[in-house]
MOPAC internal coordinates of N, CA, C and O (Angstrom, degrees):
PM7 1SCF
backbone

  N    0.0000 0     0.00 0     0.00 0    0    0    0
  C    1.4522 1     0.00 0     0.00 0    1    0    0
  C    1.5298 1   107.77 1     0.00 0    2    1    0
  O    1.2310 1   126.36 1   -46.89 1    3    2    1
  N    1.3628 1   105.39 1   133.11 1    3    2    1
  C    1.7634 1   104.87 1   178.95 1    5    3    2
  C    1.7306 1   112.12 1   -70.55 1    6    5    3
  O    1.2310 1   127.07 1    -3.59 1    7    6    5
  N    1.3361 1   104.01 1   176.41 1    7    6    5
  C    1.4285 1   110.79 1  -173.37 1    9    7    6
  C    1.7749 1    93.22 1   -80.23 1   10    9    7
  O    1.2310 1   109.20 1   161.23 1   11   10    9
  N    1.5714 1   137.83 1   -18.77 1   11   10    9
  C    1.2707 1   123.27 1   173.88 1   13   11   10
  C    1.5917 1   114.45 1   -97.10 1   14   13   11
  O    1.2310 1   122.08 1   173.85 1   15   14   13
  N    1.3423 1   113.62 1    -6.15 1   15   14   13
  C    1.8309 1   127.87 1   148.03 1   17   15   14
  C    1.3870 1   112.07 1   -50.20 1   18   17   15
  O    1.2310 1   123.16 1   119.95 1   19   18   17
  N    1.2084 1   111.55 1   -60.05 1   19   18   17
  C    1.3742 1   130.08 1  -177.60 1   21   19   18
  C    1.8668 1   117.56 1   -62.26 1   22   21   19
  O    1.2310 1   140.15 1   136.58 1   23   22   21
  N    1.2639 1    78.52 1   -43.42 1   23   22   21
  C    1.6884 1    79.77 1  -171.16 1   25   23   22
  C    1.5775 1   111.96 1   -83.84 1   26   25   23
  O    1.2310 1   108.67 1   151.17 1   27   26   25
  N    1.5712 1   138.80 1   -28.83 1   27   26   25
  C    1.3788 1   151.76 1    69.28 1   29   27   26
  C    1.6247 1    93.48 1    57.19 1   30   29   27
  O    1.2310 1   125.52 1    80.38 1   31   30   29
  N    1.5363 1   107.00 1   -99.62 1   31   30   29
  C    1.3092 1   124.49 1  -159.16 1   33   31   30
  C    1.8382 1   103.14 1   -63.53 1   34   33   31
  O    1.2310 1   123.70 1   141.40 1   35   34   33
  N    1.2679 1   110.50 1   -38.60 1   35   34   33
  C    1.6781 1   105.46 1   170.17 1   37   35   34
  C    1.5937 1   127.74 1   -51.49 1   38   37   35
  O    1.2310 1   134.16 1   122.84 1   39   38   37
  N    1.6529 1    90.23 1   -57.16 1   39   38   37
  C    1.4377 1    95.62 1   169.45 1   41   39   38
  C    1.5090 1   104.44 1   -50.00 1   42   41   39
  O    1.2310 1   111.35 1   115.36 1   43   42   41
  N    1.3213 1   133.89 1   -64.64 1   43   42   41
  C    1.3487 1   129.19 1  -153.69 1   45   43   42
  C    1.4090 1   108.41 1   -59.64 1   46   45   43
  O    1.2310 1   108.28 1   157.67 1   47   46   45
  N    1.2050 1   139.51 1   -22.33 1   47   46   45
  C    1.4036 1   148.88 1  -127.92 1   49   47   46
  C    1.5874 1    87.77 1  -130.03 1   50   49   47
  O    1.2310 1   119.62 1   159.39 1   51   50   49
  N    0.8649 1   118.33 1   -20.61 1   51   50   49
  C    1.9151 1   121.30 1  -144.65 1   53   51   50
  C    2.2923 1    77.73 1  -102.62 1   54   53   51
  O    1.2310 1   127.01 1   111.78 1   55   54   53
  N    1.4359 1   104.13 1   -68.22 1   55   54   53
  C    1.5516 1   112.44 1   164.45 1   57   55   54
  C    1.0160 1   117.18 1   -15.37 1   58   57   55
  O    1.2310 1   119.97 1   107.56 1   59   58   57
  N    1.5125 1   117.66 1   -72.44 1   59   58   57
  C    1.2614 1   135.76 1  -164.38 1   61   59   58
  C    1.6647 1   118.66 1   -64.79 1   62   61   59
  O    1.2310 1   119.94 1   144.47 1   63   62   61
  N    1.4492 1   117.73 1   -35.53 1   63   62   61
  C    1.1065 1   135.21 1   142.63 1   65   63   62
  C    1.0912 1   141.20 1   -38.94 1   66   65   63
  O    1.2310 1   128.71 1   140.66 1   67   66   65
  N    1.5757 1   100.82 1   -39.34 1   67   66   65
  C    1.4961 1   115.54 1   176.79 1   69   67   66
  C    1.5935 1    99.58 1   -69.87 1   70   69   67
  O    1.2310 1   126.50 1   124.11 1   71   70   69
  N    1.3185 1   105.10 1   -55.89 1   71   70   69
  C    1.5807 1   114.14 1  -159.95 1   73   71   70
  C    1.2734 1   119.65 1   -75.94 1   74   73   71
  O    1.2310 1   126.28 1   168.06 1   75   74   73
  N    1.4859 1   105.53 1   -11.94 1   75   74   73
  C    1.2510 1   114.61 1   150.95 1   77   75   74
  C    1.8586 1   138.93 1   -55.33 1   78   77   75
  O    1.2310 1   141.74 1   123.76 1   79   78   77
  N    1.2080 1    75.40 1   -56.24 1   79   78   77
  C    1.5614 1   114.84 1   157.84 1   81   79   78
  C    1.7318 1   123.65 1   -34.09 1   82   81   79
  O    1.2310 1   130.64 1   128.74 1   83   82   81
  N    0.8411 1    97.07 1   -51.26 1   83   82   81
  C    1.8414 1   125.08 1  -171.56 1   85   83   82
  C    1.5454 1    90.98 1   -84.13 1   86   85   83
  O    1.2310 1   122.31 1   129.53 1   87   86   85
  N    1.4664 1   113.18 1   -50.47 1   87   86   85
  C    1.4634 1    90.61 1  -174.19 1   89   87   86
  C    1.7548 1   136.76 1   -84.76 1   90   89   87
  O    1.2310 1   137.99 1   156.00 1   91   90   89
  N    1.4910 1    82.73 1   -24.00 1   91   90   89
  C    1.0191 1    91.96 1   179.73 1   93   91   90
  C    1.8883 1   132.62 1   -50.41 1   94   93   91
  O    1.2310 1   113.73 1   157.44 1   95   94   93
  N    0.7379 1   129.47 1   -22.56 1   95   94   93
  C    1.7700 1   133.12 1   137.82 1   97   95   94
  C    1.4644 1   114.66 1   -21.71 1   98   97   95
  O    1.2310 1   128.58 1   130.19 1   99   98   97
  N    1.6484 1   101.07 1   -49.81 1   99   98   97
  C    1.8884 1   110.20 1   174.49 1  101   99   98
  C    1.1663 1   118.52 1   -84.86 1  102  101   99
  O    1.2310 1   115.72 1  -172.72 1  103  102  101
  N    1.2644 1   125.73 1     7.28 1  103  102  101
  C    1.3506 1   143.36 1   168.97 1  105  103  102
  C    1.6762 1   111.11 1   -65.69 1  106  105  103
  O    1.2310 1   118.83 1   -72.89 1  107  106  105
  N    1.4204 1   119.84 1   107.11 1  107  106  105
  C    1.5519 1   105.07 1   156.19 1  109  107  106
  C    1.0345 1   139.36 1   -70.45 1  110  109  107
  O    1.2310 1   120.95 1   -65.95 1  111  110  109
  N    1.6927 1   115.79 1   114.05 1  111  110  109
  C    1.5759 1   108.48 1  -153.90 1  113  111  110
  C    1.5128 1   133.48 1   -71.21 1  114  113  111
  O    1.2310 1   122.58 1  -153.61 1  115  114  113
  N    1.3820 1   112.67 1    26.39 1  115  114  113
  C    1.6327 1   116.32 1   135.41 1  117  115  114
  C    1.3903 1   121.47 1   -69.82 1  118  117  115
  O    1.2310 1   125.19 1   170.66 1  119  118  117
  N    1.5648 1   107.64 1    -9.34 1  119  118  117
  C    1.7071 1    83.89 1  -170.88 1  121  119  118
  C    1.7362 1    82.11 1  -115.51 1  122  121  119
  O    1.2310 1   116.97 1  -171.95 1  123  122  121
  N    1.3915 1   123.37 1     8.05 1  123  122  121
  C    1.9481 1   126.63 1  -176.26 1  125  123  122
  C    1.4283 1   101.57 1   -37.17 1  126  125  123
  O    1.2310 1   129.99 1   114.24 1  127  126  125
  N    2.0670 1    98.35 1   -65.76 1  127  126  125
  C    1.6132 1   106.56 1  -168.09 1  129  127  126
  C    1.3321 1   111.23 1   -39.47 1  130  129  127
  O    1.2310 1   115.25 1   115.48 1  131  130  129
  N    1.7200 1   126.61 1   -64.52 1  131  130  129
  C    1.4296 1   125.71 1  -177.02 1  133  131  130
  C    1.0840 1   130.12 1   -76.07 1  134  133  131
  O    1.2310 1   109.07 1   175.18 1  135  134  133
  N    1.3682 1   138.08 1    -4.82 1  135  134  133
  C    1.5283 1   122.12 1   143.64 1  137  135  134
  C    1.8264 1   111.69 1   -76.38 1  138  137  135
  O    1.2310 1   121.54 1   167.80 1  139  138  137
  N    1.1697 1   114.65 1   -12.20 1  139  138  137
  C    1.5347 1   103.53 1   178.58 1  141  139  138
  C    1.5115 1    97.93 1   -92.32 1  142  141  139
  O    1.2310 1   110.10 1  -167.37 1  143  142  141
  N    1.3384 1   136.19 1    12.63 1  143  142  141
  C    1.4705 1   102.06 1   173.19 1  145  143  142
  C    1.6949 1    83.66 1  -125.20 1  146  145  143
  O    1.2310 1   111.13 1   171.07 1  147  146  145
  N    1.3840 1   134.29 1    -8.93 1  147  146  145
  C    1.6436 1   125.52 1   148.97 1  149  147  146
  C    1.7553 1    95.50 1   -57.71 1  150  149  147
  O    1.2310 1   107.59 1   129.24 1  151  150  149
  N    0.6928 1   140.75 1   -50.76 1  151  150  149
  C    1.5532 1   140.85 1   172.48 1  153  151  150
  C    1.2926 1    98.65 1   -13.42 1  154  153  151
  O    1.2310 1   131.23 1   103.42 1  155  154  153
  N    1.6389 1    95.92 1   -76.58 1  155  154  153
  C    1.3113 1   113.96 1  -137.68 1  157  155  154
  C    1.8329 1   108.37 1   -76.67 1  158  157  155
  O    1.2310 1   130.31 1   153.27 1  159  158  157
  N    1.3565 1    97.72 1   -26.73 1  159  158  157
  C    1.6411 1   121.39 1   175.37 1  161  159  158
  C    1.7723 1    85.72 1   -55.45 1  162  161  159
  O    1.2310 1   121.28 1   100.98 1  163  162  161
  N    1.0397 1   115.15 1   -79.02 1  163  162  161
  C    1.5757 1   110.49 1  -157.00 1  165  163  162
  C    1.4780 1   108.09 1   -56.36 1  166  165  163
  O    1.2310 1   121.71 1   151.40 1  167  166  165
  N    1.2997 1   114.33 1   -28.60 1  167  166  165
  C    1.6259 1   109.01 1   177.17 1  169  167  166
  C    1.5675 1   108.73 1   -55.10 1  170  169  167
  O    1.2310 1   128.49 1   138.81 1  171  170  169
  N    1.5381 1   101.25 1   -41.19 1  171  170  169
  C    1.2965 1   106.05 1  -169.69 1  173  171  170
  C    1.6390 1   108.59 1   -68.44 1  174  173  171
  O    1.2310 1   122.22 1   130.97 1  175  174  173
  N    1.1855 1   113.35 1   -49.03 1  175  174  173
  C    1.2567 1   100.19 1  -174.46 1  177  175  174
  C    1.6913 1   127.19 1   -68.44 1  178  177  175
  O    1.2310 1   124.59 1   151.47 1  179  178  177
  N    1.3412 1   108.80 1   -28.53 1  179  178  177
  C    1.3537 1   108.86 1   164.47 1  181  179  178
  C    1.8678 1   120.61 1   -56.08 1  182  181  179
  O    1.2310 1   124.48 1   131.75 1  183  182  181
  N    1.4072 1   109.00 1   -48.25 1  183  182  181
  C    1.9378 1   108.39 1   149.70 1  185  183  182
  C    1.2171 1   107.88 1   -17.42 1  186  185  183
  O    1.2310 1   128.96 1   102.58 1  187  186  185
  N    1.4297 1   100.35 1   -77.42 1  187  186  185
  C    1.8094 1   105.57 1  -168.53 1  189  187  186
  C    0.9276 1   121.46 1   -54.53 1  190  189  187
  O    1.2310 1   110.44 1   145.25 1  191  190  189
  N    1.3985 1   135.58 1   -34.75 1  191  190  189
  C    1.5863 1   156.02 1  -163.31 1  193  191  190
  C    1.8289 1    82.59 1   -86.96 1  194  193  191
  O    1.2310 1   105.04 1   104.45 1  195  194  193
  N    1.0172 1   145.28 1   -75.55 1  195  194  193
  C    1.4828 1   133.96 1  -167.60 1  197  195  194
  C    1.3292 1   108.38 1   -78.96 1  198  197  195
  O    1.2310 1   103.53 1  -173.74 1  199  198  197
  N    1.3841 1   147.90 1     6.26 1  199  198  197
  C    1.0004 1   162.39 1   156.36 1  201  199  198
  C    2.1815 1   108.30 1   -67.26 1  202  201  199
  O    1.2310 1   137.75 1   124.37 1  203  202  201
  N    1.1853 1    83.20 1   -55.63 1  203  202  201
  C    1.7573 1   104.35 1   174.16 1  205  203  202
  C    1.4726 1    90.24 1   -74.82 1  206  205  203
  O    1.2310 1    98.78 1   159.65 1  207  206  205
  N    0.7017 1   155.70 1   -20.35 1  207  206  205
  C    1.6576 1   149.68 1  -157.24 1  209  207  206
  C    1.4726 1    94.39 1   -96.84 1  210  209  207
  O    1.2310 1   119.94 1   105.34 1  211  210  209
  N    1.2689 1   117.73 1   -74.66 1  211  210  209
  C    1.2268 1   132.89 1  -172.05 1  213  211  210
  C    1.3525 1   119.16 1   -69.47 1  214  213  211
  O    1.2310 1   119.87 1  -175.34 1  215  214  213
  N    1.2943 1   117.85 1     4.66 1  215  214  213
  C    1.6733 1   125.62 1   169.16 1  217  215  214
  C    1.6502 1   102.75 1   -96.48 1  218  217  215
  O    1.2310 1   118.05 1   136.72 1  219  218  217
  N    1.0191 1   121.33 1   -43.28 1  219  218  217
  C    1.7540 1   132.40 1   161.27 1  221  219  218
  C    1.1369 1   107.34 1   -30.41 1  222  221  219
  O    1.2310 1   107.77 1   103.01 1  223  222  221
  N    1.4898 1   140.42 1   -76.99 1  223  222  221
  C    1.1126 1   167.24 1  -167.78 1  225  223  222
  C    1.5463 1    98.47 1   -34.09 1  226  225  223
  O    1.2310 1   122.63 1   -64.01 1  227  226  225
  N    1.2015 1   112.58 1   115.99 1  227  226  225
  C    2.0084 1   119.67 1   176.37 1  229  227  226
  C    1.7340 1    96.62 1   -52.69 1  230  229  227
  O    1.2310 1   132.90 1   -43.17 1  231  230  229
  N    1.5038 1    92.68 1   136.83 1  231  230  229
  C    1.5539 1   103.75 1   170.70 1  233  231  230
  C    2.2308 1   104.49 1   -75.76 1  234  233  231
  O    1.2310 1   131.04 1   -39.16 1  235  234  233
  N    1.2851 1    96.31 1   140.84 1  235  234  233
  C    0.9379 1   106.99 1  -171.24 1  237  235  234
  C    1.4222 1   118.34 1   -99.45 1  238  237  235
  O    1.2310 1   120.10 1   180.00 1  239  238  237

């Protein structure tokens, strides 16, 4: 994946999080547990996604 795949996929992921985020209050909390661990999946993967970003990056 390129560094504008990547950067692409953050923004999108970072959104989705947000808007997740916001709703979750309107969430009935039988369904709390499973959007908070889709939450937590996308948190995670955006880590990884700037994790890979920042390994690219010339050592200084």
């Amino acid at each position: 994946m390129s560094d504008s795949e990547k950067s692409h996929a953050i923004k999108s992921k970072s959104i989705s999080l947000k808007e997740a985020a916001e709703l979750l209050h309107k969430c009935p909390d039988e369904k709390k547990r499973a959007r908070i661990a889709l939450m937590r999946e996308t948190a995670q993967d955006i880590v990884r996604l700037l994790t890979e970003l920042e390994a690219e990056l010339p050592k200084a």
